[in-house]
C-alpha positions in Angstrom: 112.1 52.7 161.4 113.1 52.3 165.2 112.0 55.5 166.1 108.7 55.2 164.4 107.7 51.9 165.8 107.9 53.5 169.3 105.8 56.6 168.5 102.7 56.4 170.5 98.9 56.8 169.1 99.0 60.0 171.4 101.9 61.6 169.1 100.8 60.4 166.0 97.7 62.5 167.1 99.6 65.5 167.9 102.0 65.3 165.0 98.7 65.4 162.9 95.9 67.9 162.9 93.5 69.0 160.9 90.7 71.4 161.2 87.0 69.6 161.0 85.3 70.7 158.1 82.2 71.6 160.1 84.0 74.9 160.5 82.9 75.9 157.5 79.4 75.3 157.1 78.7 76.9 153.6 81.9 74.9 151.8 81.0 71.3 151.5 83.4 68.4 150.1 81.4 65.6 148.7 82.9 62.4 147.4 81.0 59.9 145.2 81.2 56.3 147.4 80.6 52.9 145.9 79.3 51.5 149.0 80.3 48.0 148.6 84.3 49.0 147.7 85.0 48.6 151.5 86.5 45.1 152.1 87.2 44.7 155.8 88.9 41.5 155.1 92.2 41.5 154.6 92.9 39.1 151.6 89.5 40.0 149.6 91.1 42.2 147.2 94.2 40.5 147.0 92.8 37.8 145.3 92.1 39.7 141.9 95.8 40.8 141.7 97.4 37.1 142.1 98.8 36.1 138.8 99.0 32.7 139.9 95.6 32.6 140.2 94.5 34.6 137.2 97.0 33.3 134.8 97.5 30.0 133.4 100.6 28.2 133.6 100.6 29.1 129.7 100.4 32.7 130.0 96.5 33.0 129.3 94.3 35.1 131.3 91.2 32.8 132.5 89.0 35.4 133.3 88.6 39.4 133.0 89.5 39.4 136.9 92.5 41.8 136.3 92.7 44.5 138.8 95.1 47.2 139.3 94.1 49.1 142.9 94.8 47.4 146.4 92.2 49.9 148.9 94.1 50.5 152.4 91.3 50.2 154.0 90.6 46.5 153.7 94.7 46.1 154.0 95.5 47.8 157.3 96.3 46.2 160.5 93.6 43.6 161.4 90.6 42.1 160.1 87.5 44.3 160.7 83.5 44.1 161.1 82.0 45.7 158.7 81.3 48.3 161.7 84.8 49.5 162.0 85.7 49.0 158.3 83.0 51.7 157.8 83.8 53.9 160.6 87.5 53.7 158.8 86.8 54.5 156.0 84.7 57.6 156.7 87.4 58.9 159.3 90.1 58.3 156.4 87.8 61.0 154.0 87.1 63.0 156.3 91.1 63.8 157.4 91.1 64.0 153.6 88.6 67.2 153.7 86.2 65.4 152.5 82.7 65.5 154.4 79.8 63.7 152.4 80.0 60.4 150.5 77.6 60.2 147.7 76.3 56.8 147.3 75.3 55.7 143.4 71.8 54.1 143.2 71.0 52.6 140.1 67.2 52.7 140.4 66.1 49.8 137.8 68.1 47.1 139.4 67.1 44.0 140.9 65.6 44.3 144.1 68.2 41.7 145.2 70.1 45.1 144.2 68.6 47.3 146.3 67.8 45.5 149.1 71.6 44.9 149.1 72.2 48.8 148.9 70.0 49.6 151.2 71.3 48.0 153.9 75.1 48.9 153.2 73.9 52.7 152.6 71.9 52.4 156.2 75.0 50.8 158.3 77.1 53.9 156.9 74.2 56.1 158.6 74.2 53.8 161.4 78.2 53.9 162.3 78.5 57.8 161.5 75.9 58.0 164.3 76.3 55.8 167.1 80.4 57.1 166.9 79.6 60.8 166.4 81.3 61.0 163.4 80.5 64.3 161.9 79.9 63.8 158.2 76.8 63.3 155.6 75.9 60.9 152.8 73.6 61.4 149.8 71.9 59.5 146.8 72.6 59.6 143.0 69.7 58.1 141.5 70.7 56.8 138.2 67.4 57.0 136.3 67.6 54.5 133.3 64.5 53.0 132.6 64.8 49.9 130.1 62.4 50.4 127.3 60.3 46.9 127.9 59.4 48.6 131.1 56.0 50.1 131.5 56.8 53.4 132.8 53.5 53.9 135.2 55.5 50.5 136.5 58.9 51.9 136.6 57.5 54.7 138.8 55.5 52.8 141.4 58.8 50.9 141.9 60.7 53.4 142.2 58.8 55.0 144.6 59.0 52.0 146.8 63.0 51.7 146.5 62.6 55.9 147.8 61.0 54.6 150.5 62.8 52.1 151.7 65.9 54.0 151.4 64.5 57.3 153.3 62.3 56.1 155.7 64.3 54.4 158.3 64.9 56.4 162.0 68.5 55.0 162.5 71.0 57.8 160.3 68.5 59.7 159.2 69.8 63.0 160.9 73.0 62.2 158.8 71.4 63.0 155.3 73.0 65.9 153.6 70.6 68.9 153.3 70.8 72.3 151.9 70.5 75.6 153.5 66.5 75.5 153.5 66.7 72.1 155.4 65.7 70.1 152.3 67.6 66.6 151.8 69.6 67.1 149.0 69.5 64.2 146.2 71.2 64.0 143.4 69.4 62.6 140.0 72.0 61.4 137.0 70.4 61.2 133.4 67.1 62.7 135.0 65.7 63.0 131.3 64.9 59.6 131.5 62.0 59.3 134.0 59.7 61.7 131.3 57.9 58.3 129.8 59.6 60.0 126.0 62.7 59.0 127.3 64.1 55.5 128.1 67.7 53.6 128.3 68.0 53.7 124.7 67.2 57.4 124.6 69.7 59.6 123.0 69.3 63.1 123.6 71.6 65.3 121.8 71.1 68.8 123.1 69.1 70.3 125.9 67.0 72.0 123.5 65.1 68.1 122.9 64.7 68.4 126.6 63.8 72.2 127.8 59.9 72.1 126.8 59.9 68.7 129.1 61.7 70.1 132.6 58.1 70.7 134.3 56.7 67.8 133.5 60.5 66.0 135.0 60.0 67.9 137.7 56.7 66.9 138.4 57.7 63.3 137.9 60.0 63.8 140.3 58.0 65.5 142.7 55.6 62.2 142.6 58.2 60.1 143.3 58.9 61.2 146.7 55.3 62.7 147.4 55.2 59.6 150.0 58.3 59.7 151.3 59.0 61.4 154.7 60.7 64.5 154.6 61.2 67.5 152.0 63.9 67.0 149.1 66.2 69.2 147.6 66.4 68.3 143.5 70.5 68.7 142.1 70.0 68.3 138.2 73.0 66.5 136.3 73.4 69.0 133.7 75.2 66.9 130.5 74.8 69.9 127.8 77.2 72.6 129.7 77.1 74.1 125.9 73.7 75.5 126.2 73.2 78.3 128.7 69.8 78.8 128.3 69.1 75.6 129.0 71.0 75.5 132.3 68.8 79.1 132.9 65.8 76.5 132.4 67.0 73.8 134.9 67.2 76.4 137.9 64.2 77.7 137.2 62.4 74.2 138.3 65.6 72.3 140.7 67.4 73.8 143.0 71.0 73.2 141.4 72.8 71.4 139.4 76.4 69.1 138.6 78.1 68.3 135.6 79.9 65.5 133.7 83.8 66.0 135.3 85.0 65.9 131.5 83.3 68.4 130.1 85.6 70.7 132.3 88.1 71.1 129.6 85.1 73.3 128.6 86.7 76.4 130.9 84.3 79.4 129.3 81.4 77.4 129.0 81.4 76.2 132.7 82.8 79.9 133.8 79.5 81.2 132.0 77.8 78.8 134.1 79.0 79.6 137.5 78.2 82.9 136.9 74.5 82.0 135.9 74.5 80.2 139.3 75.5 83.4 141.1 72.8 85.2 139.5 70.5 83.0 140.0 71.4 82.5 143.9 71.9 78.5 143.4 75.1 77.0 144.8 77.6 76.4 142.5 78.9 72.8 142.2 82.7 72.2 140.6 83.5 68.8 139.4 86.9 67.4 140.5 88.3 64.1 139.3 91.9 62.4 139.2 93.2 60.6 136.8 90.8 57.9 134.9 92.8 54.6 135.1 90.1 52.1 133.3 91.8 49.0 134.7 89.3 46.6 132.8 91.0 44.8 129.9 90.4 45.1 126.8 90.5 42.7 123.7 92.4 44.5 120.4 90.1 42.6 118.0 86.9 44.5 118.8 87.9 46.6 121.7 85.2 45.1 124.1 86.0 45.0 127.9 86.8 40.9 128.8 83.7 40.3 131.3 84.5 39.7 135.3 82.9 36.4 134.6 84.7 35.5 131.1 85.6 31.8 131.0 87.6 32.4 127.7 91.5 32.3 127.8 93.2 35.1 126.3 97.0 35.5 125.4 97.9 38.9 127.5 99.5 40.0 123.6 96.0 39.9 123.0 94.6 42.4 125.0 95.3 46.5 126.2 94.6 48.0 128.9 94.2 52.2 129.1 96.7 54.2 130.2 96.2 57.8 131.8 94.8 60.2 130.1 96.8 63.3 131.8 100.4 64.0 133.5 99.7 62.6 137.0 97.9 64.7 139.2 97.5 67.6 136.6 93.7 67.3 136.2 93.1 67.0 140.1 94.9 69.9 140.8 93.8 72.0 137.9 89.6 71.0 138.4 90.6 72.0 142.4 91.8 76.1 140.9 88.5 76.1 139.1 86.7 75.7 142.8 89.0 78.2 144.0 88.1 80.5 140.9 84.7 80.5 140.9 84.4 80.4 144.1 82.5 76.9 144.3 80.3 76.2 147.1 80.4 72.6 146.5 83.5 70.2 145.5 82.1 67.1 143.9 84.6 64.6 143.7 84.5 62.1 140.9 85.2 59.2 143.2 86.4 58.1 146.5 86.6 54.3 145.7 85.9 53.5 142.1 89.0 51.4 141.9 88.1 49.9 139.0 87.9 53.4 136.7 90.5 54.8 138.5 88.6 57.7 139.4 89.6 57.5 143.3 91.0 59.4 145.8 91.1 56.9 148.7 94.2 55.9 149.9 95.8 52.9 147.6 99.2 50.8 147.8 99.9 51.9 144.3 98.9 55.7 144.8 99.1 56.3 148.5 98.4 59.5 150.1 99.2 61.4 147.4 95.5 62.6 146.3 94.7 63.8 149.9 97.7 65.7 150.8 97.1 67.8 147.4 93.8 68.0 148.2 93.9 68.8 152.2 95.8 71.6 151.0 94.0 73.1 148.1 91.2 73.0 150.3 92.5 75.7 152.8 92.8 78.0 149.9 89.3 77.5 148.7 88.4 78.2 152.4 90.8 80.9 152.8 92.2 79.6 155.8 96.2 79.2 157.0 97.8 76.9 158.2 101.3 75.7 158.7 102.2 72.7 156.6 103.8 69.7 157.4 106.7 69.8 154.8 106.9 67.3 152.1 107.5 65.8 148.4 104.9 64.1 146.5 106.8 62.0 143.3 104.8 60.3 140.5 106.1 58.1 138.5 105.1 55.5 135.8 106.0 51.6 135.8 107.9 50.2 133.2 106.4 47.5 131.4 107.8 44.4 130.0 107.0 45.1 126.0 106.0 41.1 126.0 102.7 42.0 128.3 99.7 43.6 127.7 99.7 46.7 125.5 99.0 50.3 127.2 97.3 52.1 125.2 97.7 55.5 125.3 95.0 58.4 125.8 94.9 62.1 125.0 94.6 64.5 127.6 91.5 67.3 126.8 92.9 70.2 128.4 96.3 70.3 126.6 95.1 67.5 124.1 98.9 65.6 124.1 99.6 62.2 125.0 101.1 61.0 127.7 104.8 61.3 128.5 106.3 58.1 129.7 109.7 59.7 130.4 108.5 62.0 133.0 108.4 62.3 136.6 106.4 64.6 138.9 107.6 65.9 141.8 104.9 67.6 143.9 106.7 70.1 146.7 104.6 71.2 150.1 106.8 73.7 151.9 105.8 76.3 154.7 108.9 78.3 152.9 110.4 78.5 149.9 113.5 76.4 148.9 116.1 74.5 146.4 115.1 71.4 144.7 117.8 68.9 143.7 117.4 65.7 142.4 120.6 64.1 143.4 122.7 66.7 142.8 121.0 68.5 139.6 119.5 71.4 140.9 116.4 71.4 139.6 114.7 74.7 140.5 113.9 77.0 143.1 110.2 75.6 144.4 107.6 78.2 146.2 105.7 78.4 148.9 102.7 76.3 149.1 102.5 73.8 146.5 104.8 73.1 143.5 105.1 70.8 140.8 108.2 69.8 138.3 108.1 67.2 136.0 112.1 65.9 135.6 113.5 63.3 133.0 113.3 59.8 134.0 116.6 59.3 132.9 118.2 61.9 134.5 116.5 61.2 138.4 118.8 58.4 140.0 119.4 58.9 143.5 117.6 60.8 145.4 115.3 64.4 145.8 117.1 66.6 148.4 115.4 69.9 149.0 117.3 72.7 150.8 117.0 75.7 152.6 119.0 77.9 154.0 122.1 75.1 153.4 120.5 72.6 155.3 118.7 70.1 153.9 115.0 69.9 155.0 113.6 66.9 153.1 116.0 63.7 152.3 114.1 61.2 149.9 114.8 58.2 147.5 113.2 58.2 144.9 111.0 54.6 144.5 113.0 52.3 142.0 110.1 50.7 140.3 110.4 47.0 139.0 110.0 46.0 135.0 106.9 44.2 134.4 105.1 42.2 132.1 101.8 43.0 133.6 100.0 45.8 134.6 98.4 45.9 138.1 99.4 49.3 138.5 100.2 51.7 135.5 101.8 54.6 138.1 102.6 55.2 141.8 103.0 58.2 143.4 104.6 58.0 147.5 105.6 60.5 149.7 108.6 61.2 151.9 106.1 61.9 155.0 105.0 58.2 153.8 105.6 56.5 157.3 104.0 59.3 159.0 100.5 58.8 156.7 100.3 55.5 157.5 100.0 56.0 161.0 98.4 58.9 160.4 95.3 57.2 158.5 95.4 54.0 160.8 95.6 56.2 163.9 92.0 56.1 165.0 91.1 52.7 163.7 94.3 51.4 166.1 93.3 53.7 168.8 89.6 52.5 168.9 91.1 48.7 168.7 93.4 49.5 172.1 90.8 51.2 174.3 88.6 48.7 173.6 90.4 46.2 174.9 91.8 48.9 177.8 88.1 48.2 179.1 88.5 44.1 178.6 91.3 43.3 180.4 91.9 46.3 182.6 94.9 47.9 181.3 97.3 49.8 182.8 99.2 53.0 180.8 102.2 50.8 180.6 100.4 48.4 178.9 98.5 50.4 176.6 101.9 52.4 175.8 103.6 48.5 175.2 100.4 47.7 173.1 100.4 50.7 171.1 104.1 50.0 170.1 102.9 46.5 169.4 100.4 47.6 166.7 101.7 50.1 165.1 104.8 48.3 164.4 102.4 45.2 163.1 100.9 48.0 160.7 104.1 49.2 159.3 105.5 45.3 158.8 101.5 44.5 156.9 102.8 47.9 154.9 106.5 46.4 153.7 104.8 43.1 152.7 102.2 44.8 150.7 104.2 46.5 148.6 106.5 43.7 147.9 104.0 40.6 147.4 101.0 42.4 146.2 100.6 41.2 143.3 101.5 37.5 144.9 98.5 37.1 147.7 99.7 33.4 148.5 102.8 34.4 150.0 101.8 37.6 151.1 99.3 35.7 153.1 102.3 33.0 154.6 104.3 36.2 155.4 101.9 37.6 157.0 100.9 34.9 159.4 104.4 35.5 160.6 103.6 39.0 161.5 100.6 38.3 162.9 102.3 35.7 165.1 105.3 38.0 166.2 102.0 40.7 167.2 100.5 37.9 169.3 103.9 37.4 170.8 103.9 41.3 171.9 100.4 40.9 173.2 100.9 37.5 175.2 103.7 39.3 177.1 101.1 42.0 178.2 98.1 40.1 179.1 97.7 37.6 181.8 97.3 33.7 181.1 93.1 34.1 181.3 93.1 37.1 179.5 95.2 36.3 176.4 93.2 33.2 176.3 90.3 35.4 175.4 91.5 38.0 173.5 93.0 35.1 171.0 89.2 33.5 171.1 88.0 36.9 170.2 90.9 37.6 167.4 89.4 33.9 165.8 85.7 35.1 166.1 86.5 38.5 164.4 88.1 36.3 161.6 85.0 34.3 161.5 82.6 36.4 161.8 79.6 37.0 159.5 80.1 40.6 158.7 83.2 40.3 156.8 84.2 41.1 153.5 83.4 37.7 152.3 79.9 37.5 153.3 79.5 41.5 152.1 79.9 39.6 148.4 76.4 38.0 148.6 77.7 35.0 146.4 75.9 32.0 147.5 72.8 34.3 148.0 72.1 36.3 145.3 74.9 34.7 142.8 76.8 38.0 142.4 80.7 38.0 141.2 82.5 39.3 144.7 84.2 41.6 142.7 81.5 44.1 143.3 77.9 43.4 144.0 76.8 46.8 142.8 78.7 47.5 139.5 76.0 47.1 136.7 77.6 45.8 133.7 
């Protein structure tokens, strides 16, 4: 711990690279982003995992406010505008591989809805740049129009939410665009803007919809006939069964996506890449993790328990869903399918979608995990090399106290079993191959690249030791995870380059934090070296308490007063009398400021749950 508290933001940027995915023009990554999952306060999403506040004194839940994901980026080092939460954020993905976000409009909100999108979706424009961050967004319109809507009404407004959305100066070179130059926008459940379709629609087969497509398209086409700029059409195909209707779809839009489920489907979405190919339209492979619904449940009727339930429910009451798959099998398994049908496009379920457990986004509970797998199986889809920085990736479920809330289990679709509580994953990134042990049981002899073992639970105390050559390369304990009764996190997954990734993720958030204040008061490269010590050892301590009062945010807070006190300390030693002064005046207005995560929740405004403004229930 020693050594890494004195490793400077220069070394950490050294020990890291990774090529920019603008090397690679053709290949894009693209993440679907809930743009209002970035907190930049640091206690915003603590508050939804605090028993104590949660949970009555007599075990009863008072409200559905359960959650299960802590996002780093609202947790990590100091309170943040919304500015450099964003900027954050989008340098985290893109060190990921990642280089568009996706945002999810659903078009028949309120306009206190899209008003409030709008302006989220247009600061991520905004910071991406005024920093010269290289990386695009995009728009999922999510057409459901309620049946009491007139649809000649419906259209007109949606035509004026386009607007609003597309027509603004600041960003706009930062929408993603296909290789005509066209602004690519993506349109979920597009059946329902023809006025035979509405919310309550249900279309079984593409065969009800194939006589319609012209007249969707031209729908379509009226909707953005007034806004500025020519758009690109990417149909969400949801009957991957019927190849002559996908035939039909590229013959009016220019591509298409697909529900990441119906992937188990592996012949009818390899007949479907091929149609693609034929037809010269980019291919676009789904990828998702693991879905971890983390909304509760009650057993009577098996309806979710509202965010804004009042009700008291007895936790014996109520389940919770479990994973659906081993770990990181699906993630790595959609990621092959890329690689095998050559995919132009990776769409990625989610980046934040805590709540669904669809994410990929660095977590407390999950780590780093998704984006080392996935910064790597990227460079094969690429075809490009690279030396690795050598590691092991373990997975593990919690045990739960029996007395809690049930977990119940799901069925995974591509090997249709359920899941295997017993089990550990241990995930293996070596430049070379080499000897896994797990204490000392040798396991098995890992390869190259990546490799994955699941082990007994039982049989794994101690630690993993991976050797090569008699010497062992990689030392790590395996996590000792704590009984239970409730589940704020069904699984964890770390890694033994674990210090390293923090600092590795925080770098240029820190680093943009110092040099700004270099300019302030005039700092010397002594100083900055002293102050760079200073925060990342403040990061690394905000890491420790995290993991251990997490699910306790009033004395994670206390604790980490103390931190933050012991930081000032550092900082008072480096700054004159004047000048601490005002970089303490400027720590209190960042913590007051009216950009921050609490004022992102619109609550006094609009009267939305800060849970999340833009989750339609």
């Amino acid at each position: 711990m020693k050594l890494i508290n004195t490793i400077t933001l220069l070394s950490l940027l050294l020990l890291f690279t990774v090529p920019s995915i603008a090397q690679n023009q053709q290949k894009t990554v693209i993440a679907e982003c809930n743009p209002f999952y970035n907190y930049s306060l640091n206690k915003t999403y603590l508050k939804g995992v605090d028993y104590e506040r949660i949970i009555e004194g007599n075990d009863n839940f008072k409200n559905g406010k359960l959650r299960m994901c802590i996002p780093l980026v609202s947790q990590l080092w100091v309170p943040l505008t919304l500015d450099d939460a964003l900027a954050h954020e989008i340098r985290m993905a893109k060190k990921m591989g990642i280089n568009t976000f996706r945002f999810p409009f659903f078009i028949s909100n309120t306009n206190s809805y899209t008003d409030s999108f709008i302006e989220v979706v247009h600061k991520y424009l905004e910071v991406a740049e005024k920093r010269n961050i290289d990386f695009k967004f995009s728009i999922e319109i999510i057409i459901r129009r309620p049946a009491k809507l007139n649809h000649s009404a419906f259209l007109e407004q949606a035509k004026h939410k386009l607007r609003k959305i597309y027509d603004n100066k600041i960003g706009n070179t930062r929408w993603l665009k296909d290789q005509n130059g066209d602004i690519m926008v993506f349109v979920k459940s597009p059946e329902h803007i023809h006025h035979d379709f509405n919310a309550n629609s249900k279309i079984k087969t593409g065969k009800e919809v194939t006589p319609k497509l012209m007249e969707i398209k031209n729908y379509y086409k009226y909707l953005f006939e007034d806004v500025y700029g020519t758009f690109s059409l990417v149909y969400f195909n949801n009957f991957v069964k019927d190849m002559e209707f996908a035939k039909n779809v590229l013959q009016h839009f220019s591509s298409m996506y697909y529900p990441p489920f119906k992937q188990f489907r592996v012949n009818e979405m390899n007949r479907i890449a091929n149609i693609c190919k034929k037809n010269k339209a980019p291919f676009i492979q789904p990828v998702y993790a693991n879905y971890l619904d983390s909304r509760l449940k009650k057993k009577s009727d098996k309806k979710y328990i509202g965010k804004n339930s009042r009700n008291n429910y007895v936790p014996k009451d109520l389940f919770v869903n479990s994973l659906p798959t081993n770990f990181t099998q699906d993630f790595r398994k959609t990621l092959d399918f890329a690689v095998q049908r050559d995919a132009q496009i990776i769409d990625i379920t989610s980046w934040n979608n805590f709540d669904h457990g669809t994410h990929i986004s660095p977590e407390l509970h999950t780590e780093f995990a998704f984006g080392e797998i996935l910064r790597y199986k990227l460079k094969e889809w690429k075809k490009e090399s690279d030396d690795l920085h050598e590691q092991c990736i373990v997975s593990q479920f919690k045990p739960l106290d029996t007395n809690g809330i049930t977990v119940n289990e799901n069925v995974n679709p591509f090997n249709k079993k359920g899941v295997n509580r017993s089990k550990i994953e241990i995930i293996t990134l070596l430049n070379k191959k080499a000897s896994l042990y797990v204490g000392s049981q040798y396991i098995k002899e890992v390869e190259a690249g990546l490799d994955y073992v699941l082990v007994d639970k039982d049989s794994i105390k101690g630690k993993i030791n991976i050797v090569r050559d008699h010497s062992k390369i990689i030392e790590y304990s395996i996590p000792n995870l704590p009984v239970d009764q409730y589940p704020d996190a069904l699984y964890y997954s770390s890694t033994s380059l674990k210090s390293h990734l923090w600092n590795y993720y925080s770098y240029d958030m820190i680093y943009e934090e110092i040099y700004k204040n270099r300019a302030r008061y005039l700092l010397s490269n002594q100083q900055l070296k002293l102050w760079s010590e200073a925060a990342v050892s403040y990061a690394l301590a905000k890491q420790k308490l995290l993991e251990t009062y997490h699910f306790n945010y009033s004395k994670y807070e206390k604790l980490k007063v103390k931190e933050e006190k012991k930081y000032y300390a550092s900082i008072k030693k480096i700054l004159s009398p004047l000048h601490y002064k005002i970089f303490i005046e400027m720590e209190d207005d960042i913590k007051n400021g009216t950009l921050l995560a609490e004022e992102i929740s619109f609550d006094e405004e609009l009267g939305f749950d800060n849970y999340n403004l833009l989750q339609p229930e």
